[in-house]
Each structure stands twice: as structure tokens, then as C-alpha cells.
N, C-alpha and C positions, 0 to 999 in steps of 0.2 A: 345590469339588471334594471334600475331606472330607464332607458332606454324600451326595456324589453315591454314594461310595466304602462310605458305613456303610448304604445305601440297599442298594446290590447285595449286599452282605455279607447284609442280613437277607434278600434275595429268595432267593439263592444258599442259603444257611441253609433257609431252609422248603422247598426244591423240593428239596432234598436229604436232607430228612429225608423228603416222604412219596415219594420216591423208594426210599429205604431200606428203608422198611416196606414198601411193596410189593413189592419185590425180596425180602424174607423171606417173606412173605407167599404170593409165588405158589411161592417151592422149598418152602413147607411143603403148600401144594396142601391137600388134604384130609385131610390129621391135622398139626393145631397144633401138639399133643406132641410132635414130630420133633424142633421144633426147643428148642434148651437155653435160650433168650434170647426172649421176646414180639416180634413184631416192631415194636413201639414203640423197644423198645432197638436195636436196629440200625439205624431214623431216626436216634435221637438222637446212635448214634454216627456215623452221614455228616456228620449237622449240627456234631458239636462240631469233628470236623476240621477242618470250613469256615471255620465262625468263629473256630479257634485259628490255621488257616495264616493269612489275612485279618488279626488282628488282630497275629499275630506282625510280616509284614511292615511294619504300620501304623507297631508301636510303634517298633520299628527304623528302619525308614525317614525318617520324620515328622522326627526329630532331623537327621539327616542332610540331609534334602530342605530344612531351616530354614537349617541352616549355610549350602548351597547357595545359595537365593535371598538370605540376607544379601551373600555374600561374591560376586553376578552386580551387586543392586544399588546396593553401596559402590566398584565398584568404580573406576568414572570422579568419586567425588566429592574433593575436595582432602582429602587423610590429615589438613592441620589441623584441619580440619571435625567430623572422627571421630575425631578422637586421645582424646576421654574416653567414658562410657556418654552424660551429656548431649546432645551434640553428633548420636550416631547416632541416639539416641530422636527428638532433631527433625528429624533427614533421616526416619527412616521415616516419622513422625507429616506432614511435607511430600508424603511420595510416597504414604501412603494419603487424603491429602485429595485429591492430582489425579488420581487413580483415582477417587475417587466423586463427581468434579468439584464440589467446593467448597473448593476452594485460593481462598483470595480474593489477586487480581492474578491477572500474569502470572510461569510458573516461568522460571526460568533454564533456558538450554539444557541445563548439565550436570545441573537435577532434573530435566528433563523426561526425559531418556535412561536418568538411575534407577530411573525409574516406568516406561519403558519396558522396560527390561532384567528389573525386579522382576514386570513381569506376564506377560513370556514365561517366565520362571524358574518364575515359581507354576504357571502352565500344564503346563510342560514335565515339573518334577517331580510334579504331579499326574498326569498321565496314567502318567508310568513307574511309582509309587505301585500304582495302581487294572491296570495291566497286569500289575504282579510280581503282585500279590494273587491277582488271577482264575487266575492261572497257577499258582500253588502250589498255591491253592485246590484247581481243577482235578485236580492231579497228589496229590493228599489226597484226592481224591473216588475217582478212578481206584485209588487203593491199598485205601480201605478200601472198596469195591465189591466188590475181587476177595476181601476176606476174608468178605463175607458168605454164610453160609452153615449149616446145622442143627446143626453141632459149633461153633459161632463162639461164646464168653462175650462177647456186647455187654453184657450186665446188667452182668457184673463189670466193663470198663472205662469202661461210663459212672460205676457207682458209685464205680468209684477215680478216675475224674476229679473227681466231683463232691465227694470226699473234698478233693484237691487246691485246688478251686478254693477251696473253705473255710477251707481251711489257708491260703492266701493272701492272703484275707481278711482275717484275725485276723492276719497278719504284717504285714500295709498298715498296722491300725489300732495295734498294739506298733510298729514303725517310725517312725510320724507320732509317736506319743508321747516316742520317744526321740529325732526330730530336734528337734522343739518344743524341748525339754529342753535338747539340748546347744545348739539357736541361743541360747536363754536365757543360758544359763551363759557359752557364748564369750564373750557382749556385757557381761555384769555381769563378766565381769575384765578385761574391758580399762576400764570403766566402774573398779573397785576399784584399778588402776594410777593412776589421777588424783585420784580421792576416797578419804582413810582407813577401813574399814570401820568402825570402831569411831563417826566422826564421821556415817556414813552410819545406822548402825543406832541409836546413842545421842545422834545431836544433837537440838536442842530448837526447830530452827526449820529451815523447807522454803522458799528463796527461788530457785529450779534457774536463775534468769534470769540467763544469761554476756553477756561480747562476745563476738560473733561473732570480731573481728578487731581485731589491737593499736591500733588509731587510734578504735577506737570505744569511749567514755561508757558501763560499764556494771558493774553488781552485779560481782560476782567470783562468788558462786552460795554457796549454804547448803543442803545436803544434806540436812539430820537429818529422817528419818521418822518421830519420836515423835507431832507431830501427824497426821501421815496416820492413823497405828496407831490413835492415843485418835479421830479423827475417826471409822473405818471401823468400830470396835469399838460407838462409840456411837450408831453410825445403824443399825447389825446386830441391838444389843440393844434398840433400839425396834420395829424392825419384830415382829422372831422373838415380842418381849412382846406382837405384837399379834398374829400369824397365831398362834402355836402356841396359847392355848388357843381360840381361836375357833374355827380348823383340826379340832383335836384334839376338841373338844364338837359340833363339824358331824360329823365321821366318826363319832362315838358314837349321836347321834343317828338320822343314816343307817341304819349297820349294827343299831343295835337295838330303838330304838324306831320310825322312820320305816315305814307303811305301804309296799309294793312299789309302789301307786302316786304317793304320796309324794315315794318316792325317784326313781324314776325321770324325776319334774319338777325337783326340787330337785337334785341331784348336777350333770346336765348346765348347770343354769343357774348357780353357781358355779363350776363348769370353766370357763364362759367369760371370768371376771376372769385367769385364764391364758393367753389368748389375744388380751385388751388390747395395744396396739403402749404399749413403755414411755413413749414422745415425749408418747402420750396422758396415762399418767398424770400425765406429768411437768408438763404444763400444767395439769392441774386440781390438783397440788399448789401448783405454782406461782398459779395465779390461785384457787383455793378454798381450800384449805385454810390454806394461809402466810397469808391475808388475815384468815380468821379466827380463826387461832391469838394471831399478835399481839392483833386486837381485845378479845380473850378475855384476852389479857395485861395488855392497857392498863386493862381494866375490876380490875381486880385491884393494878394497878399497879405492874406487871412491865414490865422493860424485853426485849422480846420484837423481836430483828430481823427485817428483812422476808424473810429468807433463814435457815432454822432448820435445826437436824437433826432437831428433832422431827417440823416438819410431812413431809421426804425420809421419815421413818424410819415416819409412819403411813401412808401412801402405800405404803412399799416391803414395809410389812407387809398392808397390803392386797393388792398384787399376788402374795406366797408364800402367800395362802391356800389356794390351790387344791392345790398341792404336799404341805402338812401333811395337809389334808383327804383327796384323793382318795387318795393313798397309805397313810393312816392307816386311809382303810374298806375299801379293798382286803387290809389287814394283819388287821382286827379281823372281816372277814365267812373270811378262813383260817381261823379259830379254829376246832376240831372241834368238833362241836357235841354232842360226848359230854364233855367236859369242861363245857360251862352245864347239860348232862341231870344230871350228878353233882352240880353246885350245888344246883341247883332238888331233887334230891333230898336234900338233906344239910339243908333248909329255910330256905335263902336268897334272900333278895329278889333281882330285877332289878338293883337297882341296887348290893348287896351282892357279887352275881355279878359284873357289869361290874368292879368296885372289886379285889375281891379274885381273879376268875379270869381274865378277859378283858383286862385292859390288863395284867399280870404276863406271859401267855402270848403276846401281843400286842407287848411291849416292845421286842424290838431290831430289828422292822421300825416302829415308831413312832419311834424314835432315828434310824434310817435316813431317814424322812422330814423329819424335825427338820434334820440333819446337809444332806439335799439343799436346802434351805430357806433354811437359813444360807449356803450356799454360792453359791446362786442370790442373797441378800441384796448378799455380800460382791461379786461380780463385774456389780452392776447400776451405770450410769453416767449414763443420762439422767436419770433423776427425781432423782440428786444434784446433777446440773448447775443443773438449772433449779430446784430447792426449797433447795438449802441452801448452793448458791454452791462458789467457788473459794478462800475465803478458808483459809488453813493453821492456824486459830488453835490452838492447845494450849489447851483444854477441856474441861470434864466438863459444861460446861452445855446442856442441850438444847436451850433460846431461841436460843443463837448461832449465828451460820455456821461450818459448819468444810465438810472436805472430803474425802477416800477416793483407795486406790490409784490407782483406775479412773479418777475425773476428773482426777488430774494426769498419767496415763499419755496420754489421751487428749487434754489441752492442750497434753503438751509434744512430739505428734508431729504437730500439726497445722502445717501451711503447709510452707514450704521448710527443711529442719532438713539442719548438717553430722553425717553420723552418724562423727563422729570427737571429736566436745566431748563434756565432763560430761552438760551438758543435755541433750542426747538419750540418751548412755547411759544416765542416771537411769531412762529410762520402762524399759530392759529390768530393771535392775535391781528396780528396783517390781516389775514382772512375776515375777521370778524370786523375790522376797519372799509377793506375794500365791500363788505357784504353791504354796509352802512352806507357808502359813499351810492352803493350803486340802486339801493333803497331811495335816498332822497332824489336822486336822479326822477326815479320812477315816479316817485311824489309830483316833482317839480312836472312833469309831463301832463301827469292826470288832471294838477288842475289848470293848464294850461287848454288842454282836450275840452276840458267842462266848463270850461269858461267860453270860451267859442263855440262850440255846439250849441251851446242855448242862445245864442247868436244867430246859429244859419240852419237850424232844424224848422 
């Protein structure tokens, strides 16, 4: 029914807007100028009624119409059943399998009456949903119909909607940011109630593995993120050592020596190593690379494990090429090009210019690509998985395994976790740690940006 419901919205939408315009249209008759408003804009304002009454009802209702058929389809089943969230997710997960007829057996009488109640419900508030809609709709079409007319500003109230809608926009995307934020934070203090911060930020070993339950054989758990830290730090500085001057000598070459047609082969087919699914690389680090790192060790006679940060961190520096790169010739082709005209006049080589005028004036959007780079490095998970392992070791050596925020975030919330122990709090904690780390990153950029731009603006 939602389907059926966004279907008429958009038909209702379009036959209301060139209903609108025509209705302007024929009161302007033979002089357009009459009217204050094009008759585009008096469409657009039929239409945005339509779809604002329609979605208003949707948004409202939807919540409501949910409660409804929960509280039609729980209601013949035993309150033991549904006394926690557990229990209801497997009655609905039961009553949407015999609705799409693959419940395997037979239901019990009392599921079979909750699938029956749940699909007269869904029906029932569907239709009143899709009738209120078309009806407000309606009575929205009806009002601004009688306002059109040659003194009517549609221009200005679609533009101040369209102002609105914007603004709403940008408060969705600030809101998301500051829910993310505080679910974080909620969860790493009740996580800081169990584990000491001090033991959390300063210990020297990561072991998160608890019992679940007092009769169960297990760790008591070791918190200390020192090794995550020295892991994440030393797989970041390998990669970044490998994209940024690669990255940064590709963008150069691009923007300055590269013929246009050149460029226009070479740019997109580098773009596309950003476009690699990570899983991919993470297998060719894992079966290419790691295989020949050691080999390459052993001939040397290096003891080189078969799970390294080196081979994660050549890999993950492969994969931020394209980030350093595209963004760097994006930043170096802005450069005015009366400032290289002053070089080349002042009697400076190419590559004197580039040196001394272009990467100076160029610098805090090449920092900005640097800073996106590192932060795409820090938040990457699969090619650490699968090249440089799980293990927590406190290292500096790049032969050995260690391991990053991301992959313990990501082990310790897999399968069935109580979100009331250490061990699952830790991943938000992590989170709330890496969210920080990747925060002053972004500090650290800006006022590097701001500090050179008032330099060469």
C-alpha cells in the first residue's frame, strides 16, 4: 500500500501542477505580463501543496497506523510470548513468514489469527492512510486553485518554500550528526562505569573477551587501547607513505605536464582504483601481496608473518590514491593562472614554478586531500581484516600482525552480544575514541587551510 499511496502522490503532483499552469495561463489570455508570477510557478505551487499535504499525512500517520497493527496483531498472543523485544520480533518474523507462505510446519491457531488480524490491520490502515491523504490533498488543491490569479506571488512562495525545504535539509544532516554523537557518548559511560578510563585509554593490552554469565570459564577482559592506537597509527602511516606522494606526483603531473588528451585517459582510469569493493582488495592483499612480502622477508631473513601491517597498509595505500590524486589536480588546475604567467615572467622554469608557486598556493586544499585520505585510511576495515589479522600485539614493527579500531569494533559486535557487558560497550567506546581522533585530524587541517589562505588569497 505505501507503494500504491507515493504512486498517486506523484500522479496527483504532476496533474496538479500542469493544471495550475494552465489555469494561469488561460487568466493571463493574451498578455503574459498581467500576471506577477510565470505560470510555471503557480504549477509548482498546486504541486507542492499536494505533496506536502500527502506527505504530511504519511509522515504522521505511518507512526501511528505501525502502533495500530502491532498492538491488532499481539493481541490474542500469550503476554509471556512478548513480555521482552526478543520474543515480539519472533512472533512478527512468524506472522510475516505465513503471509508470504513460507512458515515451514504448521502455525498454531493463536499465530495463524495474528497474521490474520496483522493483514486486516495493514489493509485497513492503508486504505484510511491513502483516503486521509487524497482528501487533504484535495482540500490543498481546492484552496490554492482559488488563490491563483494575476496579483498571486507563486514565485515568492515557491521560492520561500524552496528556501525551507533547504533549511531542512542541512538540519536533518546537523541532527544525524548530533544524534550519532550523543548515542556514542551515552554508551561509552555507561561502558566508563565498568572499565576505569584511565585503564581504558592507558592500558597495554586489548583482551574485551568476558563471560557472559557467572557459571561460565572466562577472561575477565583487558581493555587497554594502546595497541589498537600503535596498530591504527602504523597501518595509516604506511598507507598515507604510499598514496600521498604517488597521489600528489599523479596530480602534478595531470595538472601540468599531462597533455588534455593525456589526461583525460589517465585521470578516469585511476579514479577507478576508488571504486574497487574493499573485500576485493582485501583478498589480493591477503593472497598477493602478504605472500610476497614474507617471501621477500625470508630471502633477506626476516621473520615476516603471514599476516602483516605492512602488506594492510600497501594495499590501503593503494586504495587512497585516488582521493590524494583527484583532489590534489582538482586544487592545483584552481590555481590562477596569472600567478604561473608571473613565474614564467620573472624567468622561472616549469618545474621552479610548480616548486615554488603552485604547490605554496595550492597547499591547504592539498592538506585537505592528505587529511580526507588519512581519514578514509583510519576508518577502512576489510583489507585489515583479511591482511594484517586480529591479533592486538603492541608494535612498532610492520612484519607483524597487529590490528585497528575498526576490526575490533567490528569482531566485537558480531553474532549475538548483551548490550549491557564491558565487551560490547568497548566497540562504542572505540567508536567514540576513533570519532575523536578523526575530529582533531579535521581541526588540525582547518587551521592549517586558514592559515595559508590568508597567505595567497
Amino acid at each position: 500500500m505505501t507503494a500504491t499511496y507515493f504512486l498517486i502522490l506523484a500522479l496527483l503532483t504532476v496533474s496538479l501542477f500542469l493544471v495550475g499552469r494552465q489555469r494561469a495561463s488561460s487568466l493571463a489570455g493574451a498578455e503574459p505580463s498581467s500576471l506577477h508570477s510565470l505560470p510555471s510557478y503557480h504549477g509548482m505551487f498546486l504541486a507542492a501543496l499536494i505533496a506536502l499535504s500527502m506527505l504530511l499525512v504519511y509522515v504522521l500517520g505511518a507512526p501511528l497506523a505501525n502502533r495500530y497493527v502491532e498492538a491488532q496483531a499481539l493481541a490474542g498472543i500469550d503476554p509471556a510470548t512478548i513480555a521482552d523485544g526478543l520474543g515480539r520480533s519472533a512472533v512478527f518474523r512468524d506472522i510475516h513468514s505465513i503471509l508470504a507462505g513460507t512458515y515451514a510446519g504448521t502455525a498454531s491457531p493463536e499465530l495463524a489469527n495474528a497474521a490474520s488480524a496483522y493483514s486486516s490491520a495493514v489493509s485497513l490502515t492503508g486504505w484510511l492512510l491513502l483516503i486521509g491523504g487524497v482528501a487533504l490533498a484535495l482540500a490543498a488543491a481546492m484552496m490554492g486553485f482559488r488563490l491563483i490569479g494575476p496579483q498571486f506571488r507563486a514565485r515568492n512562495s515557491v521560492e520561500r518554500l524552496i528556501k525551507y525545504v533547504l533549511l531542512a535539509c542541512s538540519a536533518i544532516a546537523v541532527l544525524t550528526t548530533i544524534g550519532i554523537v550523543f548515542s556514542v557518548v551515552f554508551e561509552t559511560i555507561q561502558f566508563f562505569t565498568k572499565v576505569s578510563p584511565i585503564d581504558f585509554l592507558f592500558g597495554l593490552q586489548w583482551s574485551p573477551q568476558t563471560a557472559i554469565r557467572a557459571d561460565q570459564v572466562g577472561s575477565s577482559g583487558a581493555f587497554g587501547i594502546v595497541p589498537l592506537v600503535v596498530g591504527t597509527l602504523l597501518i595509516t602511516v604506511i598507507a598515507i607513505a604510499v598514496a600521498g606522494p604517488l597521489g600528489l606526483f599523479a596530480a602534478i603531473y595531470m595538472a601540468e605536464y599531462a597533455s588534455p588528451r593525456t589526461r583525460a585517459i589517465v585521470k578516469p582510469i585511476l579514479e577507478i582504483l576508488a571504486g574497487v569493493p574493499t573485500v576485493v582488495l582485501g583478498f589480493f592483499a591477503a593472497l598477493t601481496v602478504a605472500p610476497f612480502i614474507r617471501g621477500w622477508g625470508e630471502t633477506f631473513g626476516l621473520s615476516v608473518s603471514s599476516e602483516s601491517a605492512l602488506a594492510a597498509g600497501l594495499v590501503m595505500g593503494m586504495m587512497i590514491i585516488p582521493f590524494v590524486s583527484s583532489l590534489s589536480d582538482d586544487v592545483i588546475n584552481a590555481v590562477p593562472q596569472s600567478l604561473r604567467d608571473g613565474s614564467y615572467a620573472m624567468g622561472a622554469t616549469k618545474s621552479e614554478t610548480i616548486k615554488k608557486v603552485i604547490l605554496p598556493a595550492a597547499l591547504p586544499g592539498i592538506v585537505s586531500a592528505f587529511m580526507l585520505a588519512i581519514s578514509r585510511a583510519v576508518g577502512e576495515t576489510m583489507i585489515v581484516v583479511m591482511a594484517a589479522g586480529l591479533a592486538a600485539n603492541l608494535t612498532f614493527n610492520p612484519l607483524e600482525a597487529v590490528t585497528t579500531f575498526t576490526v575490533q569494533i567490528k569482531t566485537i559486535l558480531v553474532g549475538d552480544q548483551e548490550f549491557d557487558s564491558a565487551k560490547t560497550l568497548s566497540a562504542f567506546a572505540l567508536g567514540f575514541v576513533l570519532f575523536f581522533f578523526t575530529l582533531v585530524l579535521n581541526f588540525i587541517a582547518l587551521q592549517i587551510v586558514k592559515r595559508y589562505r590568508e597567505q595567497y588569497d
